[in-house]
C-alpha positions in Angstrom: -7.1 -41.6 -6.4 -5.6 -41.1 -10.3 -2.1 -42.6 -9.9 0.4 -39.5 -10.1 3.2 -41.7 -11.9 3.9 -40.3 -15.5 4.5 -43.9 -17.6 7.5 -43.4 -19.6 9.1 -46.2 -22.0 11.8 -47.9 -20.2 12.2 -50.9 -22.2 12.6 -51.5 -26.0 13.0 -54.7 -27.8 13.9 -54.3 -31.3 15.0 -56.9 -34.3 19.0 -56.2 -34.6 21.4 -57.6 -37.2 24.6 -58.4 -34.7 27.8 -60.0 -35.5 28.5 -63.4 -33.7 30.9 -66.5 -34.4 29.3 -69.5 -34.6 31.1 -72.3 -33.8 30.3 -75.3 -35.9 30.7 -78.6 -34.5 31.1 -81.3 -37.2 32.0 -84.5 -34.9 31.2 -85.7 -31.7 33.8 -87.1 -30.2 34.7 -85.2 -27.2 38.9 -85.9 -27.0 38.5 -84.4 -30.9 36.7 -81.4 -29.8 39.1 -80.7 -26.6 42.2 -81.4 -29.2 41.1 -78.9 -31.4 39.7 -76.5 -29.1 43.3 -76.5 -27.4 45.1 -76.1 -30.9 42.7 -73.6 -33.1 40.8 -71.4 -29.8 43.8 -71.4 -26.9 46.1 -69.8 -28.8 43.4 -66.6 -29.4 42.4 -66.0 -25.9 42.6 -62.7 -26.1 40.9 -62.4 -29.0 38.1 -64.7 -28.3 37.5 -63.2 -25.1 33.8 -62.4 -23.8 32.9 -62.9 -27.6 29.0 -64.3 -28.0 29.0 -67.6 -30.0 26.2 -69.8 -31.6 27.1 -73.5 -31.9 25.8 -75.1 -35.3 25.1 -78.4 -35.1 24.1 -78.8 -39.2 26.8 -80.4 -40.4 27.6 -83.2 -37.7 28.1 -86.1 -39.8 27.9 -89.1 -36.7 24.8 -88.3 -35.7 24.0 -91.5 -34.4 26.4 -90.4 -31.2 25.2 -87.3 -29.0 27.2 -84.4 -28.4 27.7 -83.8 -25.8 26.3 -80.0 -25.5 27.2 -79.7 -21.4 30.8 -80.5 -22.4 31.1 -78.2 -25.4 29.4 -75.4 -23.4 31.9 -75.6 -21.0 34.8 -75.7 -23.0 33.5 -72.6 -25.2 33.4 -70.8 -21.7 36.8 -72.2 -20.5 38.3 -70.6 -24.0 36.5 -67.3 -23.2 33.6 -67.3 -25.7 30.7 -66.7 -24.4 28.1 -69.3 -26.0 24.4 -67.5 -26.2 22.3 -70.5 -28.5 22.5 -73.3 -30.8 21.5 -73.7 -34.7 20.7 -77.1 -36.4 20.4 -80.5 -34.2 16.9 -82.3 -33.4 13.9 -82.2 -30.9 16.3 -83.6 -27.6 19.2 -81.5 -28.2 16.8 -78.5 -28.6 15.5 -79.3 -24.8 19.7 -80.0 -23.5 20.1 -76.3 -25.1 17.2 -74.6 -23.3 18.6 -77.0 -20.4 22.0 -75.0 -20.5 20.1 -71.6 -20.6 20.6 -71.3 -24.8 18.5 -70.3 -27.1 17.5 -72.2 -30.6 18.2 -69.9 -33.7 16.0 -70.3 -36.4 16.8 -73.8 -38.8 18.7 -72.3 -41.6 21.6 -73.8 -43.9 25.2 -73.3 -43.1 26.8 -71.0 -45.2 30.4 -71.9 -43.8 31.5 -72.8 -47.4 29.6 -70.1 -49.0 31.5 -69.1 -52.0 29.4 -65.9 -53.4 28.2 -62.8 -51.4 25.0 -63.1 -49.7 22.2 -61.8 -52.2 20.1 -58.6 -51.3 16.7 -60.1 -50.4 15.2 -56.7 -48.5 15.0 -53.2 -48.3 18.5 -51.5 -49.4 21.4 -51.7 -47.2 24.6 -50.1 -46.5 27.1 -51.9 -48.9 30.9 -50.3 -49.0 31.7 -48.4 -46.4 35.1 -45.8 -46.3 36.8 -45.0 -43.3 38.8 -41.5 -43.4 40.1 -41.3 -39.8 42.2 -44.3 -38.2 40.2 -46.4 -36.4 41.2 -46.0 -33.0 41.7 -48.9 -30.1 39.0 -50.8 -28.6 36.9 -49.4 -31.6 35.0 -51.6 -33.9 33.9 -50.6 -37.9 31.9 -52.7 -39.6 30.6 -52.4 -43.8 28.4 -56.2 -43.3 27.5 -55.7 -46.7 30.1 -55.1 -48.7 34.2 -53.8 -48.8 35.2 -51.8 -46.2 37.8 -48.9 -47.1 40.4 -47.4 -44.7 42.2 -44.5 -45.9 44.0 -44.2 -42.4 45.5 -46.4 -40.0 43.8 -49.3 -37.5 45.7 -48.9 -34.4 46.5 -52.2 -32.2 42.9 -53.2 -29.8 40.4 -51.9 -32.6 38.3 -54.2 -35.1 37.5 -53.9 -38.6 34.8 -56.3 -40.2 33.9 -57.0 -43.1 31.4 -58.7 -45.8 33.5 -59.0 -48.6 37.2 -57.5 -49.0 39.1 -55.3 -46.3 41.2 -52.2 -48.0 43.8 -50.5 -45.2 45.9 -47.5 -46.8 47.6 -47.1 -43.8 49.1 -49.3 -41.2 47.3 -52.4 -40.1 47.5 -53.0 -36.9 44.6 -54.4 -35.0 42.0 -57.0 -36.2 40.7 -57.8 -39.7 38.1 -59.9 -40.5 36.9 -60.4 -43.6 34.4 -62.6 -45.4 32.3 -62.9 -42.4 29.4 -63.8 -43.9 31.7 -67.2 -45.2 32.4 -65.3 -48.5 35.9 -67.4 -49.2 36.6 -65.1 -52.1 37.2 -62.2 -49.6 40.4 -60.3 -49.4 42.6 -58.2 -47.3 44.2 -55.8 -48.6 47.4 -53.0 -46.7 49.8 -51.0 -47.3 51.8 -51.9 -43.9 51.0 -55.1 -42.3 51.6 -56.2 -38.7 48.4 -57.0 -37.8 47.0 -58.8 -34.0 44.7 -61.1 -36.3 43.3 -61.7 -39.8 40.4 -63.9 -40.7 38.6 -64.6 -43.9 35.4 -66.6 -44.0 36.3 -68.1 -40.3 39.8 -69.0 -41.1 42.1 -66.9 -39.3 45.9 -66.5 -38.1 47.9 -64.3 -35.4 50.7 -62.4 -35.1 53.0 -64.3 -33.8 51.9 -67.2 -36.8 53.3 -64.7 -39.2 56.1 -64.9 -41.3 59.2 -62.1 -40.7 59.3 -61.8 -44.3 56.0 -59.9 -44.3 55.6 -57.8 -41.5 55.7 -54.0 -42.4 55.1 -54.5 -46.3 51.9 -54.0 -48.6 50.7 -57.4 -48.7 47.6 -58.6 -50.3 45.7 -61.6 -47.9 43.6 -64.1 -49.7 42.3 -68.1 -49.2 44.0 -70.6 -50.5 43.1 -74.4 -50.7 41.6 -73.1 -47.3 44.3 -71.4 -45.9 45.0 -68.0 -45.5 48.2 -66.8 -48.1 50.1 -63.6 -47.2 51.1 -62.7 -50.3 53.5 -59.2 -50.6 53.2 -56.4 -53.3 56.0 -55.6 -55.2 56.2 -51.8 -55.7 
């Protein structure tokens, strides 16, 4: 007998361009790596919490000692990332990564220390993109592209990401990330600052790192010598 089951899609896998941190390992040595984890990734718990991370394994300069990819996994999951693959490294550490149930992301350059905008190399995108409403908690906005524009306010638990530079006409005070592409020329622009966390091209800082004498002014957030400067407006 003809099967009476009508067969409907259920599935769907699709190509996506998604957001992830990647997490890019430039030594081996383990007490290093638990140091730093402890200084730069504890602090941001919250922040880093459940978030999908690649590790990129380009730029380790000993690479005559292993990492140890067991013990980094376990640490990224310790500090509440999430790690889903691994970029760079050779043929062994390509079997320890499908090992630890990662996957191997295609063998590209780092772009880390990227200092222009990532070139349009396919169909048109989205570039700029303005916000009119305030971007509400728990809420991400993204403009991967290009500047993003906020004419309103970002309320404490949402996300705003950006490409290039991050414009807040209202208060900011949730998470800004700018640059995230590694564009170090990126800036962060507000008109009232008080923000959870700020990042440009991977560098970032917290509230409680800044200093008194600019919360609640228009400050303009840029990279310095590799560190983030919280510069105010005078108006």
């Amino acid at each position: 007998m003809p099967s009476s089951v009508t067969h409907t899609r259920v599935i769907e896998l699709k190509g996506n361009l998604l957001t992830l941190m990647i997490l890019y390992v430039y030594d081996s040595d383990k007490i290093l790596i638990e140091r730093q984890f402890a200084e730069k990734i504890a602090p941001a718990k919250n922040f880093f919490k459940n978030a999908p991370v690649v590790i990129d394994l380009h730029a380790l300069q000993n690479i005559d000692v292993p990492v140890d990819l067991a013990h980094l996994v376990d640490l990224s999951r310790r500090s509440g990332l999430l790690p889903v693959g691994i970029r760079g490294g050779n043929p062994q550490q390509h079997r320890m990564a499908l090992d630890l149930a990662l996957g191997i992301l295609p063998d590209t350059k780092p772009i880390a220390s990227r200092t222009e905008p990532p070139e349009e190399t396919t169909a048109p995108a989205i570039k700029d993109k303005v916000i009119t409403t305030p971007v509400r908690s728990g809420q991400q906005v993204a403009a991967l592209k290009g500047d993003l524009v906020v004419l309103s306010t970002v309320n404490p638990g949402a996300e705003i990401i950006a490409g290039k530079n991050i414009h807040v006409y209202g208060a900011l005070r949730g998470r800004a990330v700018a640059g995230v592409h590694g564009y170090s020329e990126a800036r962060i622009f507000c008109r009232y600052f008080d923000a959870e966390l700020i990042s440009i091209a991977g560098q970032y800082q917290l509230n409680e790192d800044f200093d008194d004498k600019v919360r609640g002014k228009a400050v303009n957030i840029f990279l310095e010598n590799d560190r983030l400067t919280i510069q105010p407006f005078e108006i």
